[in-house]
C-alpha positions in Angstrom: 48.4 41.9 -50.3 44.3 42.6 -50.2 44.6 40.1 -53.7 45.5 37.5 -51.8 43.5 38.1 -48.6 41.1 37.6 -51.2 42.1 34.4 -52.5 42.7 33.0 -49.2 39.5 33.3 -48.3 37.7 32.3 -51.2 39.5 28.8 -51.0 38.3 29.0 -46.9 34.7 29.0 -48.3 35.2 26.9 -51.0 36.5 24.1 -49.1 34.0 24.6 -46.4 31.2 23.9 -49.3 33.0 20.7 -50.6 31.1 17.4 -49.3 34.1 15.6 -50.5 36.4 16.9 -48.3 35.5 15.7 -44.7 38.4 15.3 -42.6 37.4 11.4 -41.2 38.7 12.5 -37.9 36.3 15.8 -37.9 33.2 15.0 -35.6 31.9 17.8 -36.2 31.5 17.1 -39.1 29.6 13.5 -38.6 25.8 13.4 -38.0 24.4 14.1 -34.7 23.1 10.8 -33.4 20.4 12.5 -31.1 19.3 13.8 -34.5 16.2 12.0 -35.9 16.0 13.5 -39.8 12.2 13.8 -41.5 12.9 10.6 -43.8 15.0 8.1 -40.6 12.8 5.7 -39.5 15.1 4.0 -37.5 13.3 3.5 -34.2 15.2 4.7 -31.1 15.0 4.4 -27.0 13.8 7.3 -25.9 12.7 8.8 -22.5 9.7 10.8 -21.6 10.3 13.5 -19.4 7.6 12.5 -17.2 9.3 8.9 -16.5 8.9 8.3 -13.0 12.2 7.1 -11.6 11.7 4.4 -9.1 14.3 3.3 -6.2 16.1 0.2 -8.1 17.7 -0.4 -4.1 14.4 -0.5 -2.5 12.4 -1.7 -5.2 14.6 -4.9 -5.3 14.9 -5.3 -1.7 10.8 -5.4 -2.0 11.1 -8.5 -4.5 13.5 -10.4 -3.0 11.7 -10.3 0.3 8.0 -10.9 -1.4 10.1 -14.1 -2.9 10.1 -12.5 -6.7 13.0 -12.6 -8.6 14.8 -9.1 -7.9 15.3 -7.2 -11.3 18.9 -6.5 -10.4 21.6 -9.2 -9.0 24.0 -6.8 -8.4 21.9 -5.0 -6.0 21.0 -8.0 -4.1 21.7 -11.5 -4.6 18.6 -14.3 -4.6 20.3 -17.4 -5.9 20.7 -19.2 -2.1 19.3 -22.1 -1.5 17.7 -20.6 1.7 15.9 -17.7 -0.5 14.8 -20.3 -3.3 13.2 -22.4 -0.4 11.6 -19.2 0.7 10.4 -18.4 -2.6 9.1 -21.6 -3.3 6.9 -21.6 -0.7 6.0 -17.9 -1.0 4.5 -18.5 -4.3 2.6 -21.5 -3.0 1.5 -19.9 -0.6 0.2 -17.1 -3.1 -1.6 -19.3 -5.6 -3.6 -20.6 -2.3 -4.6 -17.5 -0.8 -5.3 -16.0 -5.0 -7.7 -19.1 -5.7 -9.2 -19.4 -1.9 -10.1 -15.5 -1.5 -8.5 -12.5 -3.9 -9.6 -13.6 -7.0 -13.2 -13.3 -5.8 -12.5 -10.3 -3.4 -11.7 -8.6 -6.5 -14.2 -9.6 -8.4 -16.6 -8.5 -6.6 -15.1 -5.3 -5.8 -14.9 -4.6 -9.4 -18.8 -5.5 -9.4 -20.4 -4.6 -6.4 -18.1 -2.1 -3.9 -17.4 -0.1 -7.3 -21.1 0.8 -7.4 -21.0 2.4 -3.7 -17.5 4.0 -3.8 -15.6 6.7 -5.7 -12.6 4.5 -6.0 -10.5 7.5 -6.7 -10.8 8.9 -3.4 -8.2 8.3 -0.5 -8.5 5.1 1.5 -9.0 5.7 5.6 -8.4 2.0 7.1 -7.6 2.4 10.8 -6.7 -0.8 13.2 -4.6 -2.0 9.6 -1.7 -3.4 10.9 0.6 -3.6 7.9 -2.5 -4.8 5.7 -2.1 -3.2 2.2 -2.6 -6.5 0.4 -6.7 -6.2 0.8 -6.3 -2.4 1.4 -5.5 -2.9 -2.1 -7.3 -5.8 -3.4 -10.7 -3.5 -2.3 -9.9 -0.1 -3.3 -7.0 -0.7 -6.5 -7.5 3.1 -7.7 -7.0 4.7 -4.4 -4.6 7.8 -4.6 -3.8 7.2 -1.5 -4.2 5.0 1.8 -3.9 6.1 5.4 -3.1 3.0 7.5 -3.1 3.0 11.3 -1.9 0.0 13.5 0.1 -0.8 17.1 2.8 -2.9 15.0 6.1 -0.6 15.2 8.3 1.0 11.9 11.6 0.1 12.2 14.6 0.4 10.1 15.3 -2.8 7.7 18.4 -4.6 8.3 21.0 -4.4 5.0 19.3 -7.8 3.9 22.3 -8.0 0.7 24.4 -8.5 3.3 23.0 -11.1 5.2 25.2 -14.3 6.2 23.5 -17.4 5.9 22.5 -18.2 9.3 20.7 -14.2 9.4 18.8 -15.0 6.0 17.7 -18.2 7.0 16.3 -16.5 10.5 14.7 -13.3 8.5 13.3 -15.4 5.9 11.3 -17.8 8.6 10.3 -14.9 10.4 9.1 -13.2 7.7 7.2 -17.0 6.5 5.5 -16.4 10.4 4.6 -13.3 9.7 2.4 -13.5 6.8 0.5 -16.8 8.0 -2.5 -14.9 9.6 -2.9 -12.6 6.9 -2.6 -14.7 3.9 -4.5 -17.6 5.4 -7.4 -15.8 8.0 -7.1 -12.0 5.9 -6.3 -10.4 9.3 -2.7 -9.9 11.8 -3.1 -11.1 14.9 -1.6 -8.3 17.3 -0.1 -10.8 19.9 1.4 -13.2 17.2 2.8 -10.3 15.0 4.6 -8.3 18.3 6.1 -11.9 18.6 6.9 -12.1 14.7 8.2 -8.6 14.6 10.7 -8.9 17.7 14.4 -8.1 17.5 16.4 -10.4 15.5 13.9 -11.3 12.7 11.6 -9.4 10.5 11.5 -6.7 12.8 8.4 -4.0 12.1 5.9 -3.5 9.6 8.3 -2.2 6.8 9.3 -5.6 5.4 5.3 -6.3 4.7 4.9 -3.3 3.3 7.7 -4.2 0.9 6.5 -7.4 0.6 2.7 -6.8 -0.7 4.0 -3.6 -2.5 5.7 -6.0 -4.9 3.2 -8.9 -4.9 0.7 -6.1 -6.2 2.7 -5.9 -8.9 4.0 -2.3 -7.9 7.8 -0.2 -7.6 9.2 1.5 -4.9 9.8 5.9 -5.6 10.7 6.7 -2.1 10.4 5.7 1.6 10.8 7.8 4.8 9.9 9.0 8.0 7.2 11.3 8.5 5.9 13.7 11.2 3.0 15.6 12.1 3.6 19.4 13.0 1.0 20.8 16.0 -1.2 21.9 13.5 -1.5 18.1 12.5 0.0 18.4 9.4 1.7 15.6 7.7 5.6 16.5 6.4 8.6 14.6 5.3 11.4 14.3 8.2 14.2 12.7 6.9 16.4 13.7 10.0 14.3 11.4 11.9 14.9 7.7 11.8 11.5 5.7 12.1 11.8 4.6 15.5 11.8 8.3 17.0 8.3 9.2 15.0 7.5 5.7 14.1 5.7 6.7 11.1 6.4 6.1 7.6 5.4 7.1 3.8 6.0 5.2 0.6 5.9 6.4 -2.8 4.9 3.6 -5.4 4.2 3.1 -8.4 2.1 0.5 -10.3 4.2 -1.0 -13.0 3.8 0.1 -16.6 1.8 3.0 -15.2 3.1 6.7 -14.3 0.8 7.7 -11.5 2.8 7.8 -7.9 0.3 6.8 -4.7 1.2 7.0 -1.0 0.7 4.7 1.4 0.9 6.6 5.2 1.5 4.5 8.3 0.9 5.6 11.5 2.3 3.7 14.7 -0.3 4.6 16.7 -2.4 3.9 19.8 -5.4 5.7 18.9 -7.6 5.5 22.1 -9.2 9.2 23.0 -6.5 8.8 26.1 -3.4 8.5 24.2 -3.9 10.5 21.7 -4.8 13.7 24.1 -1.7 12.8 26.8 0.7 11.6 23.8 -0.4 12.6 20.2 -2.9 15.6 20.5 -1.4 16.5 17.2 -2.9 13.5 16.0 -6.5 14.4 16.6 -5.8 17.7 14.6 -4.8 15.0 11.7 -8.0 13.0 12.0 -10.3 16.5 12.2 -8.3 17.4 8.8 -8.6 14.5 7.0 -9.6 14.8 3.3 -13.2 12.8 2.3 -12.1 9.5 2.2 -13.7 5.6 1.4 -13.2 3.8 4.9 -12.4 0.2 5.2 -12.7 -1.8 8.7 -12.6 -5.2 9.7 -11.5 -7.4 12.6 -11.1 -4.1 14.5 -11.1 -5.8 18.0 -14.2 -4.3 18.1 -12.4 -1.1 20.0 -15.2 1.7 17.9 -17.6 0.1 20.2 -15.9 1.6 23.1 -16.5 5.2 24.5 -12.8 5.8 24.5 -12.0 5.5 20.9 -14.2 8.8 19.9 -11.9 10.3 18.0 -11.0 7.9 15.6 -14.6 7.1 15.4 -15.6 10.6 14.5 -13.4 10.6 11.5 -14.9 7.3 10.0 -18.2 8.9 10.0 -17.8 12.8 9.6 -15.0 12.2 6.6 -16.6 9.0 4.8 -18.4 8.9 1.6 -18.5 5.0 2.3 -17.9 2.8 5.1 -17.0 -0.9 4.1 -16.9 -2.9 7.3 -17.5 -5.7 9.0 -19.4 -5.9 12.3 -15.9 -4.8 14.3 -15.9 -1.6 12.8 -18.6 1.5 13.7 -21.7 0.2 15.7 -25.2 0.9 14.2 -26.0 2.9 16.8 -23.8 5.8 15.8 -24.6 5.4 12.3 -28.6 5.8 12.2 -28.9 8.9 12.0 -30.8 9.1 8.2 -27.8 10.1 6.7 -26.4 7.0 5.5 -28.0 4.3 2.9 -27.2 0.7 4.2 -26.5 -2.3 2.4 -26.5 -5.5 3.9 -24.1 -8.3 3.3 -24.3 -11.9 4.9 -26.3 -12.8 7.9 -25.2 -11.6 11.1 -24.0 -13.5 14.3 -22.9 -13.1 17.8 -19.0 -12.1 18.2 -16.2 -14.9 18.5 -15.4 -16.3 21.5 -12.6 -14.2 22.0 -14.6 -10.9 22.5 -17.4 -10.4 24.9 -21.3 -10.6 24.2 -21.3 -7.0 25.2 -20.0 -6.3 21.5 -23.3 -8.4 20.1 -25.4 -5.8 18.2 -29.1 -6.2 19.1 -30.0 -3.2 17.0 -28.0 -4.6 14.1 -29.5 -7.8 14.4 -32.9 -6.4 14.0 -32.3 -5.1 10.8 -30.8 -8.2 9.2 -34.2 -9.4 10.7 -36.7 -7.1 9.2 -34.6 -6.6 6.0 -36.2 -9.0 2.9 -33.7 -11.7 2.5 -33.5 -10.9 -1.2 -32.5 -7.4 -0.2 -29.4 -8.8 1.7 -26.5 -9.5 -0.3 -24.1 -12.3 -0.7 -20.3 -11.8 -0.3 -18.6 -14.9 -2.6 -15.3 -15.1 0.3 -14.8 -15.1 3.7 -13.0 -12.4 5.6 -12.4 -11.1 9.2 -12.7 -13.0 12.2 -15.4 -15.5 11.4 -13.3 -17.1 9.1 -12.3 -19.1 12.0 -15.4 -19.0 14.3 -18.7 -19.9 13.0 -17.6 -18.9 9.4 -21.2 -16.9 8.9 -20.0 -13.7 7.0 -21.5 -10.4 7.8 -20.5 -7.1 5.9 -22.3 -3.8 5.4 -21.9 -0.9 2.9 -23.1 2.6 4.5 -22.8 5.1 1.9 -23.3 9.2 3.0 -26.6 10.3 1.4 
């Protein structure tokens, strides 16, 4: 009996060791196809594990409302004649606005702004509205941008399932929303509270989506976000926007793997209502990290005593200040610790705002400045593109 134990299992092993006798049904026996061997040079798809994986729902929803063809169908459809309309348009619109200002806004960033800044650096750009399209245009390497506006977050309506007569009414109120900014570079507070009003595009998030993909960029994540009393920034998810109205995005530029943040707060941020309302808020602006700041058609509000706060952070966490003549007032800014460059040639405030916001003392140093130490901005942005069109810009970078 131990003979043939013997035997048995020789023929186990033997069979085992035979190449020719694969059972065709034994996959076990078949080559992994995970398995890349030393001489297959068979290329295959393969994933890093550092992929970033974006929101396909959201990042779709972002085309189809920035009239770009969504990447997915099934997700939402964009083969209406109401949508193509809007597209249509849309990208007419964009070729006008690239050729009339961006491409040269650009330009010269990449030229002259990169040579003040360290474009790495978080972007501070209060009075924003929904304004990421030249947040981004000026500052394209920003790891993140803090926006800060009166226009309200509020939850996007299930656009895929939209009946006619609703797309055709989001879609036109969405074309009225984007006129100031694409063809004067700023929102207009009165038209957008009209634009943004129940039954349309309501709030800021469908720009947001809107110049997210038209800067060639993917959704990761959106949500509501709070501040605790210390003023610290976290993720609420049990919130919906309207309670906190504030709201982060995590995007991502395509073919690249580095997730930014944009952070929106719906804010009044006059010393009053952030001290009766939001005092949490003025912890956030003491706590802000050293940031670039960008400013322009402000309203002119840093030129009032009650907007200190706000006013404070622009110059105590700035390494540079880009701004037009809306934005800080010279006054609080010569103080030797700032080098000043010059852009334009200034001029008295549009009509719109009183000749109390005309800057004597700024005016005096366009004055005594040599002309061939002022420089010259190739595009017009801000309010005086519809006033007296005279551009006036100025760099102060922290010493």
């Amino acid at each position: 009996m131990k003979a043939l134990k013997l035997i048995i299992l020789a023929l186990i092993i033997s069979s085992c060791n035979n190449p020719n006798n694969k059972d065709v049904n034994d996959k076990d026996n078949e080559p992994r196809k995970d398995t890349l061997s030393v001489n297959d040079t068979t290329p295959r798809e393969t994933k890093s594990i550092t992929q970033i994986e974006i929101d396909s729902v959201q990042t779709n929803i972002a085309r189809y409302l920035a009239g770009l063809t969504p990447y997915d169908s099934s997700i939402i459809k964009y083969n209406t004649p109401i949508w193509q309309a809007y597209h249509n348009k849309l990208n007419e619109q964009w070729l006008k606005v690239e050729e009339m200002r961006l491409k040269a806004l650009r330009a010269w960033g990449d030229s002259v702004l990169s040579e003040y800044i360290n474009d790495t650096l978080p972007l501070f750009y209060p009075f924003s509205g929904p304004d990421f399209l030249h947040a981004h245009s000026f500052y394209p390497n920003a790891s993140d941008y803090v926006m800060i506006a009166l226009e309200p977050v509020i939850e996007l309506p299930d656009v895929s399932g939209f009946t006619n007569n609703q797309e055709n009414t989001f879609l036109k109120s969405m074309d009225r929303s984007l006129r100031d900014v694409l063809s004067k570079s700023y929102f207009i507070t009165t038209h957008m509270m009209e634009d943004l009003s129940e039954g349309k595009a309501d709030g800021v998030l469908p720009l947001f989506y809107t110049f997210l993909a038209r800067t060639g960029h993917d959704i990761v994540d959106v949500y509501p976000v709070e501040l605790d009393t210390n003023g610290t920034i976290y993720r609420h998810d049990s919130l919906s926007y309207e309670t906190n109205q504030a709201v982060q995005f995590k995007f991502v530029k395509q073919g690249e793997q580095k997730i930014k943040t944009i952070t929106y707060f719906h804010r009044s941020i006059s010393d009053r209502d952030l001290e009766n309302k939001h005092p949490e808020f003025i912890k956030y602006l003491a706590n802000l990290k050293e940031s670039n700041t960008f400013v322009k058609a402000a309203s002119y509000l840093m030129h009032y005593a009650g907007f200190g706060y706000v006013r404070d952070a622009c110059m105590n966490k700035s390494d540079c200040i880009f701004q037009d003549d809306t934005g800080v007032p010279l006054r609080y800014l010569e103080d030797g610790q700032w080098d000043i460059q010059l852009f334009g040639a200034y001029t008295r405030p549009i009509k719109n705002f009183t000749a109390q916001m005309y800057q004597t003392d700024l005016k005096e140093l366009y004055e005594k400045t040599e002309a061939s130490e002022i420089k010259h901005i190739p595009f017009s942005l801000g309010y005086h593109i519809v006033g007296d069109k005279i551009q006036n810009h100025q760099i102060f970078k922290r010493k």
